[in-house]
ZAVOGU-988426 format. One record per atom (N, C-alpha, C): residue number from 1; atom name; y, z, x. Coordinates in pm, whole numbers, plus 50000, padded with zeros to 5 digits. Example, Ala and Ser with C-alpha at 12.3 -4.5 7.8 and 13.67 -1.06 7.14 Angstrom:
<recs>
REC, 1, N, 49431, 50780, 51319
REC, 1, CA, 49550, 50780, 51230
REC, 1, C, 49670, 50780, 51320
REC, 2, N, 49775, 50708, 51285
REC, 2, CA, 49894, 50714, 51367
REC, 2, C, 50003, 50787, 51290
</recs>
This chain:
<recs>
REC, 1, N, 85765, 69457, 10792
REC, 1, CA, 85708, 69516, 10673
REC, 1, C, 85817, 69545, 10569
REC, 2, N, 85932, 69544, 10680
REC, 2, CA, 86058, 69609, 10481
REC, 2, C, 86079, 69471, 10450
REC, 3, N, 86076, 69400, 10530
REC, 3, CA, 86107, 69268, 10447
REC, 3, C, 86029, 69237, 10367
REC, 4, N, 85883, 69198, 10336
REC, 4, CA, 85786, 69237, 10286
REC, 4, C, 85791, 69302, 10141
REC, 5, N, 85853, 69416, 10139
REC, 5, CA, 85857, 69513, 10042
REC, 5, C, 85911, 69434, 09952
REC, 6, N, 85972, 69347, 09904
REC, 6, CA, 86073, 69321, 09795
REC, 6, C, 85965, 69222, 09707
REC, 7, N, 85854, 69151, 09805
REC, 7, CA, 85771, 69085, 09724
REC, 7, C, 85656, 69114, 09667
REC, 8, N, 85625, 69235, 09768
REC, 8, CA, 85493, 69326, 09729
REC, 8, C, 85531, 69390, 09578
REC, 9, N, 85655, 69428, 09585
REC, 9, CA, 85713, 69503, 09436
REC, 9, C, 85712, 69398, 09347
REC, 10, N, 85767, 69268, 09368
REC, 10, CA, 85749, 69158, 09257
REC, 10, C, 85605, 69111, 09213
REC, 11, N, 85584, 69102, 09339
REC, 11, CA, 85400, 69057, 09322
REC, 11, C, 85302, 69146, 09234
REC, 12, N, 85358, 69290, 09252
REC, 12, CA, 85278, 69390, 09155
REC, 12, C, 85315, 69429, 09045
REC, 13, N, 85479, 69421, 09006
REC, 13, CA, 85471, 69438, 08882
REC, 13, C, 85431, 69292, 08784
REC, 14, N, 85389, 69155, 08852
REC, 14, CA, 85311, 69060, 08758
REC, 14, C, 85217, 69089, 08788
REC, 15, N, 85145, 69179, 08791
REC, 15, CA, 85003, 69233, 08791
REC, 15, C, 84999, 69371, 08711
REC, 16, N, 85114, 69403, 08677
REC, 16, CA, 85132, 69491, 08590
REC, 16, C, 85117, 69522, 08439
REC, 17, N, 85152, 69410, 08468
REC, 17, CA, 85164, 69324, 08273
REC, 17, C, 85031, 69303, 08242
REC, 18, N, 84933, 69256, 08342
REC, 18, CA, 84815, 69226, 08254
REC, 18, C, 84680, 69327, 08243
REC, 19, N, 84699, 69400, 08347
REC, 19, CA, 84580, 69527, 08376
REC, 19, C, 84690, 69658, 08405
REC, 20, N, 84549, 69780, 08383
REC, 20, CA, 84645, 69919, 08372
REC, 20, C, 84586, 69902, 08537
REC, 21, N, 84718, 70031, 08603
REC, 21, CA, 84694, 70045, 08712
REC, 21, C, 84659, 70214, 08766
REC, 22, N, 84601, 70199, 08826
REC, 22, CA, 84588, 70351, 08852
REC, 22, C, 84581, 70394, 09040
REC, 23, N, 84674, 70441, 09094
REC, 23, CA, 84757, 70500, 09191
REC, 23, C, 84557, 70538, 09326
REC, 24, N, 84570, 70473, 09394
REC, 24, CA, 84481, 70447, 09504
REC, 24, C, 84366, 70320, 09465
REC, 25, N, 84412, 70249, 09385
REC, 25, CA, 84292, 70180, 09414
REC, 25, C, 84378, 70037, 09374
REC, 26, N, 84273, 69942, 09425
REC, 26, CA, 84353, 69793, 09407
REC, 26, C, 84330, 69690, 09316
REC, 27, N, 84432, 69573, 09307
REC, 27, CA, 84412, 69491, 09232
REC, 27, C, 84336, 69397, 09299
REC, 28, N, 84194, 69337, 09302
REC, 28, CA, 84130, 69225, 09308
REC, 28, C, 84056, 69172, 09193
REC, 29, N, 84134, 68997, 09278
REC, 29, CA, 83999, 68888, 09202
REC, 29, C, 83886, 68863, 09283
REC, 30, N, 83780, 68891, 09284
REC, 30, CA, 83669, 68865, 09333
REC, 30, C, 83644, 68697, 09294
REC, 31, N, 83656, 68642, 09192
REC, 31, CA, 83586, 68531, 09178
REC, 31, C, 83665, 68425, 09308
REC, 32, N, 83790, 68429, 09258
REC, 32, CA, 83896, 68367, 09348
REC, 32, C, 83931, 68418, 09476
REC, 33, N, 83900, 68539, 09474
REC, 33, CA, 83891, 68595, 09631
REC, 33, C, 84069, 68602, 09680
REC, 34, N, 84114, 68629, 09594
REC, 34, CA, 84288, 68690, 09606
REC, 34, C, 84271, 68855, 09574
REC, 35, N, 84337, 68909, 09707
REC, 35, CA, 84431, 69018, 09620
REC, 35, C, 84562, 69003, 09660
REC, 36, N, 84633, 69036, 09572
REC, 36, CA, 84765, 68945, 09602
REC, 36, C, 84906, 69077, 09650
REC, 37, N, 84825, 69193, 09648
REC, 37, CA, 84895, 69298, 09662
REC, 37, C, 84882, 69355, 09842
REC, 38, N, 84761, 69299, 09887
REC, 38, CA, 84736, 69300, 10012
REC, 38, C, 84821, 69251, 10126
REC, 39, N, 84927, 69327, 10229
REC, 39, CA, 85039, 69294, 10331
REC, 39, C, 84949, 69143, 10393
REC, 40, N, 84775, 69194, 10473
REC, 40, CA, 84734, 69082, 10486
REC, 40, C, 84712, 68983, 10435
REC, 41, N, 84658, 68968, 10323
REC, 41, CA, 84708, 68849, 10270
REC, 41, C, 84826, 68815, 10244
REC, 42, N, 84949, 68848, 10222
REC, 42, CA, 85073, 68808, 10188
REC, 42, C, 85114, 68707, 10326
REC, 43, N, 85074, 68783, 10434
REC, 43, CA, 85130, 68757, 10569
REC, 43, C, 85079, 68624, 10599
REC, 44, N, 84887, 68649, 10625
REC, 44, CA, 84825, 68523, 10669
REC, 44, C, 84764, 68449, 10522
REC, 45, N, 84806, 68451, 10401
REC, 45, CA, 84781, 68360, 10266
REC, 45, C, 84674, 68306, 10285
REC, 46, N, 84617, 68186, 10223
REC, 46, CA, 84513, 68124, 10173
REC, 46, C, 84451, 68059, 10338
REC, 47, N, 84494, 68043, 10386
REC, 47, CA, 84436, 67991, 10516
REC, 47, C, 84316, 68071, 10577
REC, 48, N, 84340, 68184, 10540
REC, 48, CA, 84263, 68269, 10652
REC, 48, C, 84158, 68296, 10533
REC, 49, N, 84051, 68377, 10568
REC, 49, CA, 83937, 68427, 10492
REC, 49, C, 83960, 68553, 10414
REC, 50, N, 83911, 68547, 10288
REC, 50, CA, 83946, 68622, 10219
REC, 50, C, 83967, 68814, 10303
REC, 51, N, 84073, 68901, 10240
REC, 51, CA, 84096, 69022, 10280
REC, 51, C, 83976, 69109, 10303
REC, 52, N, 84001, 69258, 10330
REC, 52, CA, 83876, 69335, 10352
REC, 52, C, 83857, 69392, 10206
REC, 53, N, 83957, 69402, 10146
REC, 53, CA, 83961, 69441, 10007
REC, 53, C, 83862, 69406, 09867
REC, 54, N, 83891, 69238, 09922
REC, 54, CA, 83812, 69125, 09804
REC, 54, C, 83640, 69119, 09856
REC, 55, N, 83652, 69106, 10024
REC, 55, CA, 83528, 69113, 10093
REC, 55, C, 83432, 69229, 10045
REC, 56, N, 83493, 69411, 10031
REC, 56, CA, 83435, 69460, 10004
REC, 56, C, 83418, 69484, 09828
REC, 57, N, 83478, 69473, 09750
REC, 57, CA, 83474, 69437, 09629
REC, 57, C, 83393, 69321, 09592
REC, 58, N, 83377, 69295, 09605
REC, 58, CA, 83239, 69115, 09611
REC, 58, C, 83127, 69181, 09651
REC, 59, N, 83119, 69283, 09794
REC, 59, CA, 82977, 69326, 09829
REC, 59, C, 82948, 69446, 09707
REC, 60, N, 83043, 69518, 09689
REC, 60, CA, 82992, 69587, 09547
REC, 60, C, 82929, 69554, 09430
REC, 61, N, 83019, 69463, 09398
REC, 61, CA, 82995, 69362, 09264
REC, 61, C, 82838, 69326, 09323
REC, 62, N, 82854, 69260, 09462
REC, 62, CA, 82689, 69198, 09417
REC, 62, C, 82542, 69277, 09425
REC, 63, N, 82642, 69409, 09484
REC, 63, CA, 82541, 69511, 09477
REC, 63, C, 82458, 69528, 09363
REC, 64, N, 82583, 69597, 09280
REC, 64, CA, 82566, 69637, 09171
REC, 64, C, 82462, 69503, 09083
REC, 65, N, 82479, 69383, 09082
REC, 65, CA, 82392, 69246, 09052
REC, 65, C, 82283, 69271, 09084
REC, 66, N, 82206, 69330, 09193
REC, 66, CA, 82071, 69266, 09248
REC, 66, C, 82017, 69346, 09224
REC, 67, N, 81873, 69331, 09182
REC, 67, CA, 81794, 69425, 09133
REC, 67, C, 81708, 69429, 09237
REC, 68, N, 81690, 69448, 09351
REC, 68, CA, 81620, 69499, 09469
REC, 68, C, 81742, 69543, 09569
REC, 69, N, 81806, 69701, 09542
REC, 69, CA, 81903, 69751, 09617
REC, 69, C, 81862, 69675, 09762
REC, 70, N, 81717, 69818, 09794
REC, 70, CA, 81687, 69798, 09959
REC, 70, C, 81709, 69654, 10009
REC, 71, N, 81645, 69568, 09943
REC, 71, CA, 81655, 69455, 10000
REC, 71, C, 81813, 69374, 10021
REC, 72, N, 81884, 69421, 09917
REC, 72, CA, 82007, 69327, 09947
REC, 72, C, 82092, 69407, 10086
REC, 73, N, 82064, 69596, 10070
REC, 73, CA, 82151, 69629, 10208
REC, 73, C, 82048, 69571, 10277
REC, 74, N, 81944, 69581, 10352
REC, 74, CA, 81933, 69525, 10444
REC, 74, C, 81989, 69382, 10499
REC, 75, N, 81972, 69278, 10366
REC, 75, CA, 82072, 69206, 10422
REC, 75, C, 82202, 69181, 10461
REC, 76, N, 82274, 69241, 10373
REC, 76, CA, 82396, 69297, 10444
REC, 76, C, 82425, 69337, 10592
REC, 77, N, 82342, 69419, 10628
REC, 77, CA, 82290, 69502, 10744
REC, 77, C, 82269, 69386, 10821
REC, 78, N, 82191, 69297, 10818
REC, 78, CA, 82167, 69172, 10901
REC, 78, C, 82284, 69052, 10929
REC, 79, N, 82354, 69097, 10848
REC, 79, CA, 82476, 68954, 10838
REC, 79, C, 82564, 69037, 10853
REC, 80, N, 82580, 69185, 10916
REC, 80, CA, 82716, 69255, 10990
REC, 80, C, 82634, 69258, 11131
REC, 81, N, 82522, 69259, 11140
REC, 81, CA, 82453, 69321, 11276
REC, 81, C, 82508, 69121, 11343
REC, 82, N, 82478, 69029, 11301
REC, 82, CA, 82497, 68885, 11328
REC, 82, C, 82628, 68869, 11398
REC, 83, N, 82734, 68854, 11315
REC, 83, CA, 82861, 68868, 11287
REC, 83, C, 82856, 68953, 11442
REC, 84, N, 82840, 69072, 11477
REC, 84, CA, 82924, 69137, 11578
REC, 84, C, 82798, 69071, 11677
REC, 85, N, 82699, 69022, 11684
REC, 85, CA, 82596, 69000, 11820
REC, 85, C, 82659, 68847, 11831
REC, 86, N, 82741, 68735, 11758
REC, 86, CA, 82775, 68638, 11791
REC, 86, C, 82935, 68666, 11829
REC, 87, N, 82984, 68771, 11817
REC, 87, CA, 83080, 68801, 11913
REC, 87, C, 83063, 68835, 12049
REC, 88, N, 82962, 68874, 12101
REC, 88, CA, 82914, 68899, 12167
REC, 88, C, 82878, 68816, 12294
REC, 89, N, 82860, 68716, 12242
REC, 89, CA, 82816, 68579, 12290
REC, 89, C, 82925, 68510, 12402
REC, 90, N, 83037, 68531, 12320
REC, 90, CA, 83158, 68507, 12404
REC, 90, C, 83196, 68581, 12543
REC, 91, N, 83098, 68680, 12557
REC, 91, CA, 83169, 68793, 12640
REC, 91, C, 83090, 68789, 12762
REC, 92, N, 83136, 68785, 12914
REC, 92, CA, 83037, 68765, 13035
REC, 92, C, 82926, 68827, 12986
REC, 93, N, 82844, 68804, 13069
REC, 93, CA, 82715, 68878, 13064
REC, 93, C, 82755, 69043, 13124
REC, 94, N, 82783, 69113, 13227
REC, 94, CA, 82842, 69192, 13283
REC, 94, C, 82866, 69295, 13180
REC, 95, N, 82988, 69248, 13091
REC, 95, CA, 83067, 69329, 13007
REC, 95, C, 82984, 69332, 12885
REC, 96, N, 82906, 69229, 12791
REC, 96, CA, 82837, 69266, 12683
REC, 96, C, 82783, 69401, 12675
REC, 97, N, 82801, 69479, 12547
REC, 97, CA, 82703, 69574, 12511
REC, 97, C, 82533, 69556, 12506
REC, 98, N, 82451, 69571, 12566
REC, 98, CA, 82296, 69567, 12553
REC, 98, C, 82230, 69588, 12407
REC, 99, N, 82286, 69686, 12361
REC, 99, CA, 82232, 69732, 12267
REC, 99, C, 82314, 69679, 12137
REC, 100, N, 82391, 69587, 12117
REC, 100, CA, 82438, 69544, 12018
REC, 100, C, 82418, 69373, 12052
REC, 101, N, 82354, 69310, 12169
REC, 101, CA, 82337, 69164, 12139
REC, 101, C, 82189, 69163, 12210
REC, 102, N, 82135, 69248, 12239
REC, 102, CA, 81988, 69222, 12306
REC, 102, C, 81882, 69287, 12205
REC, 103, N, 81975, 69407, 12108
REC, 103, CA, 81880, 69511, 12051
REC, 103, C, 81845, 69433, 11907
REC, 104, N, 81798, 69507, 11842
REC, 104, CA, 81653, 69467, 11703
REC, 104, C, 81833, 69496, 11597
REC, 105, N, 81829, 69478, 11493
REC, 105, CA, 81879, 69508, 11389
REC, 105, C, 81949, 69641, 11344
REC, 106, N, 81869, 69718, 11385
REC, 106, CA, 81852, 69881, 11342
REC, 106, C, 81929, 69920, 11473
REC, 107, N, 81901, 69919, 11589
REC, 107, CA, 81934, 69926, 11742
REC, 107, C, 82113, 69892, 11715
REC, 108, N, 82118, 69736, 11712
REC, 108, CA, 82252, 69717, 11693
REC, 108, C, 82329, 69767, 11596
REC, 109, N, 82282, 69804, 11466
REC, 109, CA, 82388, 69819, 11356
REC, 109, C, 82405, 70031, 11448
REC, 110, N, 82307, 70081, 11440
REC, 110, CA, 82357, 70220, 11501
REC, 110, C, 82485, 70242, 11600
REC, 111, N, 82432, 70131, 11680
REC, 111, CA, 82587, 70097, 11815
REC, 111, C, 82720, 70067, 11754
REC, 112, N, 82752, 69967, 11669
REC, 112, CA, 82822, 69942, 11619
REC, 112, C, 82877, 70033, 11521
REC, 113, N, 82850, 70104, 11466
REC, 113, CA, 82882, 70229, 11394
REC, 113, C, 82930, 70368, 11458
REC, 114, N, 82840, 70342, 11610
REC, 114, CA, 82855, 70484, 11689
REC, 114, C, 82983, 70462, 11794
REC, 115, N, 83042, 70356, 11778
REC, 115, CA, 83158, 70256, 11833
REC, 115, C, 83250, 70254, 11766
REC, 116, N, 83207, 70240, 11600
REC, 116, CA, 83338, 70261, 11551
REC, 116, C, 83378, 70408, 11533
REC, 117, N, 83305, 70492, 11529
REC, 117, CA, 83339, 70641, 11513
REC, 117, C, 83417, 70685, 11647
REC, 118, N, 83391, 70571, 11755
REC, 118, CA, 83463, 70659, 11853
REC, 118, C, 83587, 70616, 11884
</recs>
């Protein structure tokens, strides 16, 4: 990570020059799906899938877009509940969680939340 440091400082003050910055929050492109100030992205670059940063900045943005809130979290809700029940898939039968690859939507996203709190 100190090695790191010398480019994160270069990398942000050319991000300096063109937008004001203000102390906790970040620089993303959503369209392009860079933030370029992000250690993870610096580390694993364009190869890998965009950061959690740009990921959640995009789900805002398209929040804020859709004019049927309920309906877009729920989908959201359905394509995180997916995402962790096809991880799932990989895992013996034995060791899988029940309630996050056997359960309804609502069932799994609660587990997964009551999992990450712990």
């Amino acid at each position: 990570m100190n090695n790191l440091k010398p480019l994160y400082e270069k990398l942000k003050q050319k991000y300096l020059d063109k937008v004001s910055y203000y102390e906790g929050y970040y620089f993303v492109n959503i369209i392009i799906g860079k933030y370029m100030l992000c250690y993870d992205y610096i580390w694993n670059g364009l190869f890998q899938n965009v950061c959690k940063h740009v990921h959640a900045a995009r789900l805002y943005y398209d929040f804020n877009q859709h004019l049927d809130k309920k309906l877009f979290y729920r989908q959201i809700k359905e394509s995180f509940v997916t995402y962790f029940k096809n991880k799932e898939q990989v895992i013996s039968a034995k060791n899988k969680n029940k309630l996050i690859y056997e359960g309804d939507t609502e069932m799994a996203y609660n587990e997964i939340i009551r999992l990450y709190y712990l």
